[in-house]
C-alpha positions in Angstrom: 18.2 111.6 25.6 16.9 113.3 28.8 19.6 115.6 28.5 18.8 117.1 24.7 14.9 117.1 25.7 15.8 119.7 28.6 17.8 121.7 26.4 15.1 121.2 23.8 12.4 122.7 26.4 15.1 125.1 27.2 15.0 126.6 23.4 11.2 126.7 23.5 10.7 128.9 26.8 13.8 131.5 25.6 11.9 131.7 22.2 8.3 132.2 23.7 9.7 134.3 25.9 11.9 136.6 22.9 8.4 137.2 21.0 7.0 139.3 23.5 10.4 141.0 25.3 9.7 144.0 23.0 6.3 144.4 24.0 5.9 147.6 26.5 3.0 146.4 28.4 0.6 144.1 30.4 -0.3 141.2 29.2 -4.5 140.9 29.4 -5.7 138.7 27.4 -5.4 135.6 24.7 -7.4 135.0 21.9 -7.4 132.0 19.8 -8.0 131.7 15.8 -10.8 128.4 15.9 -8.0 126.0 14.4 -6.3 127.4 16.8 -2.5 128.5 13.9 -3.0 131.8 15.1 -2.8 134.1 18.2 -4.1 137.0 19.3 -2.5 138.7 22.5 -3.9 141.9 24.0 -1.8 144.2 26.1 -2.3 147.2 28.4 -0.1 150.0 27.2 2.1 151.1 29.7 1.7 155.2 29.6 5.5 156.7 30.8 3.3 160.5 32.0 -0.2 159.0 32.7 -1.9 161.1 35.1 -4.0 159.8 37.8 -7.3 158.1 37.3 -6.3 157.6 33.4 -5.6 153.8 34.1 -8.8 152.8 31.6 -7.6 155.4 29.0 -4.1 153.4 28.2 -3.9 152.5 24.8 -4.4 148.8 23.9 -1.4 146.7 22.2 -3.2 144.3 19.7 -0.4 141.5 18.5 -1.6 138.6 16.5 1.0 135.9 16.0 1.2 132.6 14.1 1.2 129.8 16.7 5.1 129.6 16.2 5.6 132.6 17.7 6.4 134.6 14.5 4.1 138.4 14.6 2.2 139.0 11.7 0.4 142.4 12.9 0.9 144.3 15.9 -2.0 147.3 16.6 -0.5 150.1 19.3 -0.1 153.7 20.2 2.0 154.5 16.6 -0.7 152.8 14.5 -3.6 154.5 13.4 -6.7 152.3 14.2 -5.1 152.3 17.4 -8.3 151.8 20.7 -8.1 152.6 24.2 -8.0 149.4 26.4 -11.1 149.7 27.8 -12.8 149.7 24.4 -11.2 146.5 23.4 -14.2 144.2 23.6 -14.1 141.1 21.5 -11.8 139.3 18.3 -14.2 138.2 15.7 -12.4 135.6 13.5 -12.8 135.4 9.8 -10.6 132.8 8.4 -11.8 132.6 4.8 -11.0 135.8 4.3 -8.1 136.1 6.9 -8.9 139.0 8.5 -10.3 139.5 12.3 -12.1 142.4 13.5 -11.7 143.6 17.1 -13.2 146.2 19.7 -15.3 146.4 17.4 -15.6 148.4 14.0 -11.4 147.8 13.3 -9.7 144.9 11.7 -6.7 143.1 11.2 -5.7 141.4 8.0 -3.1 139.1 7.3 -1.6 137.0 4.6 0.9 134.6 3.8 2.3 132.0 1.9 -0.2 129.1 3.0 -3.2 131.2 2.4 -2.3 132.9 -0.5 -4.7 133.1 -3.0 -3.0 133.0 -6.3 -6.4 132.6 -8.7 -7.0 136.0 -7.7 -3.5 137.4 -8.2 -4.3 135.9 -11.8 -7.5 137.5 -12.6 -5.7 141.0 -11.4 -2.6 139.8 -13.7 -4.8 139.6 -16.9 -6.1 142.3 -16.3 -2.8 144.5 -16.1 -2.1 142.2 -19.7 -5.3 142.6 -21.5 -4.6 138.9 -22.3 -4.3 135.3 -20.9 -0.7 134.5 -22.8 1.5 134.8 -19.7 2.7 132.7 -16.8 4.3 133.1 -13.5 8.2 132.9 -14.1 10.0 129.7 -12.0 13.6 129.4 -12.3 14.2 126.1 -10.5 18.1 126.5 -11.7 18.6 130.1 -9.2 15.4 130.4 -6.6 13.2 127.4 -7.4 9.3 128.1 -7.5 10.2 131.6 -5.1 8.3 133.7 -8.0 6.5 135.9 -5.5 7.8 137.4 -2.3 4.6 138.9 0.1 6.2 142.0 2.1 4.4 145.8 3.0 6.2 148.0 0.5 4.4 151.1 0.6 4.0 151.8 4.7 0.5 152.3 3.8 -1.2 155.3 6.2 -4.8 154.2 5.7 -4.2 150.4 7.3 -2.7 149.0 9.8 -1.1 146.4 8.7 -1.7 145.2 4.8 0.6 143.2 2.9 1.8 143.5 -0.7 3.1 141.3 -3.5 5.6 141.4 -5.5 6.0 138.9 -8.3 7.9 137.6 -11.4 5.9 137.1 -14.6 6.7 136.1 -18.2 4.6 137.8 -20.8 3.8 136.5 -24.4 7.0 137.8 -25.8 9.3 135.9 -23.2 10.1 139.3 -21.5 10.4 138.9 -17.3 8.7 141.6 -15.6 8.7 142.4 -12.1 4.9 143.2 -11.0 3.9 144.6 -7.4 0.0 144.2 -6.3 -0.7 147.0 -3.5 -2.5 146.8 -0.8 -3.7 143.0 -0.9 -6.6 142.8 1.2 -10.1 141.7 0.6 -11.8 145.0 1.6 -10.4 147.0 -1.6 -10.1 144.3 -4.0 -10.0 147.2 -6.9 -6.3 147.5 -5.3 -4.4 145.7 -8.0 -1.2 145.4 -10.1 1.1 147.5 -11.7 4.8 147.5 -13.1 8.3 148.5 -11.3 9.9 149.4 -14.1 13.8 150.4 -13.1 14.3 147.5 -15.9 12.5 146.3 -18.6 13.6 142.8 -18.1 14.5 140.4 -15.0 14.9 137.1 -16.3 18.5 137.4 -15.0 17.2 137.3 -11.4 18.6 134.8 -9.0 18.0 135.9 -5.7 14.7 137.4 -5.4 14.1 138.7 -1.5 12.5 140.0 1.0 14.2 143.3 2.9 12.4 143.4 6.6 11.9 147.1 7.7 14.4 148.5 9.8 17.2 146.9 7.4 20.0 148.7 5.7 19.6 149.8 1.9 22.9 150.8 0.3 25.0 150.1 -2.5 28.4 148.6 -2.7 29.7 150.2 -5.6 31.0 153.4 -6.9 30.7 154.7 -10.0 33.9 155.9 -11.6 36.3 153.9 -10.3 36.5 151.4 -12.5 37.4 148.2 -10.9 37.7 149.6 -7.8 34.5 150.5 -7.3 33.0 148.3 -4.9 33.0 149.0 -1.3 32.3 147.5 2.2 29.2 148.2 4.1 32.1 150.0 6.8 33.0 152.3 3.8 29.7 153.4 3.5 28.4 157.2 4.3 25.9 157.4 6.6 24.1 159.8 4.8 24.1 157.3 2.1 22.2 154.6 4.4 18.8 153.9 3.8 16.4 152.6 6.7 12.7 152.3 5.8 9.9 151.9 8.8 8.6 149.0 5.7 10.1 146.1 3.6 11.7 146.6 0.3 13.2 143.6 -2.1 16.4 142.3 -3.1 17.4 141.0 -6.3 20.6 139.7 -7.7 22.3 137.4 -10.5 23.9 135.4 -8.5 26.9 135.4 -6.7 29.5 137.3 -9.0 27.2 139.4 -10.9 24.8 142.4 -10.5 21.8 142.7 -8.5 20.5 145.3 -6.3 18.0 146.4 -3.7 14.7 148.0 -5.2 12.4 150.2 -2.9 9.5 152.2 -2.6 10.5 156.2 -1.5 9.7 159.7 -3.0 6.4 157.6 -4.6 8.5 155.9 -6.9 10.7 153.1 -7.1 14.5 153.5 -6.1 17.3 151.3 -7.1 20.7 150.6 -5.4 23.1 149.1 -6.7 24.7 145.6 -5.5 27.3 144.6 -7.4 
């Protein structure tokens, strides 16, 4: 028993400590949310060609984490609400609408699964229908009650960090459509729905995914070949490779049939092929 509780602590310290290892800076300051699920961690950006006497001008590093560890936002040098550290003053929480604001005049706004607010995903969905004869499509047999999945699709200039939605509906004539809210956040709640239309119909879904940023998008098949047209990821062209600074979505049948990965690029939706 003693022996799997020190391992156990072991685990702990190597993940707290993996959170932060990518972080290039000093650690100033903490900032707890008032029931205390989230963090907010301020750092001193480290500046490679700083000259001398600039040390209040480095740029602050604003990372707010769930209490598990996992990042939801992270504010530096890249983003463009990005402050100098010495301007960083305060975190105002505001957890009914989940956003904070910070140093002051920016904010940060997050979202996810537990504070999702699905009535008003529903009043943006009838609007997109004109009607109220729809409902969210479940498919308990292939992904359960997975019907939405919450991911930045667009790499949105104009925040920092906003989240989108992208989600499964059934209309009043049976048809599955796949529906993408932009932007969800509660300062531009005109943002709203609209269709990704590379099919008319996904009821056949039955893996329905996010793709986190950074990730390969490619497709394993070939037209042409016939049954030889699949490939490995190892036969792939590089210059067919597809790596987005932002998340895109997965979707597939099931595990002998079609799917692909679907992607925002060019301002339009893409589509490659996963056979």
């Amino acid at each position: 028993m003693r022996l799997k509780w020190i391992i156990s602590l072991i685990l702990l310290i190597t993940g707290l400590q993996s959170c932060g290892q990518n972080i290039d800076g000093t650690l100033t300051g903490t900032y707890w949310s008032p029931d205390s699920s989230l963090l907010v961690e301020v750092y001193k950006e480290d500046l490679k060609m700083a000259m001398p006497g600039q040390g209040g001008d480095h740029s602050a590093i604003i990372v707010l984490k769930k209490s598990s560890g996992e990042i939801l936002s992270q504010v530096d040098g890249n983003s463009t609400n990005q402050i100098l550290h010495r301007s960083f003053h305060h975190v105002t929480w505001e957890m009914d609408k989940n956003m904070l604001s910070y140093a002051p005049a920016r904010c940060i706004e997050w979202i996810d699964e537990e504070s999702l607010d699905m009535e008003l995903i529903k009043s943006k969905i009838n609007q997109y229908f004109g009607y109220d004869s729809w409902q969210y499509y479940k498919n308990p047999e292939a992904f359960g009650d997975r019907y939405f999945v919450i991911g930045e699709f667009f790499g949105d200039p104009d925040y920092d960090y906003t989240l989108d939605l992208a989600v499964l509906v059934k209309d009043s004539s049976e048809v599955v459509k796949l529906l993408i809210y932009q932007a969800y956040n509660y300062n531009h709640p005109s943002d709203g729905i609209s269709l990704i239309d590379l099919t008319d119909e996904y009821s056949w879904v039955g893996n329905f995914e996010l793709v986190q940023a950074k990730k390969p998008i490619w497709s394993n098949w070939v037209d042409g070949r016939g049954a030889d047209g699949r490939r490995d990821f190892k036969d792939v062209p590089s210059s067919e490779i597809i790596y987005l600074d932002y998340d895109a979505l997965y979707l597939h049948a099931g595990e002998a049939c079609g799917g692909s990965f679907i992607f925002w690029k060019d301002n339009k939706w893409n589509w490659r092929q996963q056979e």
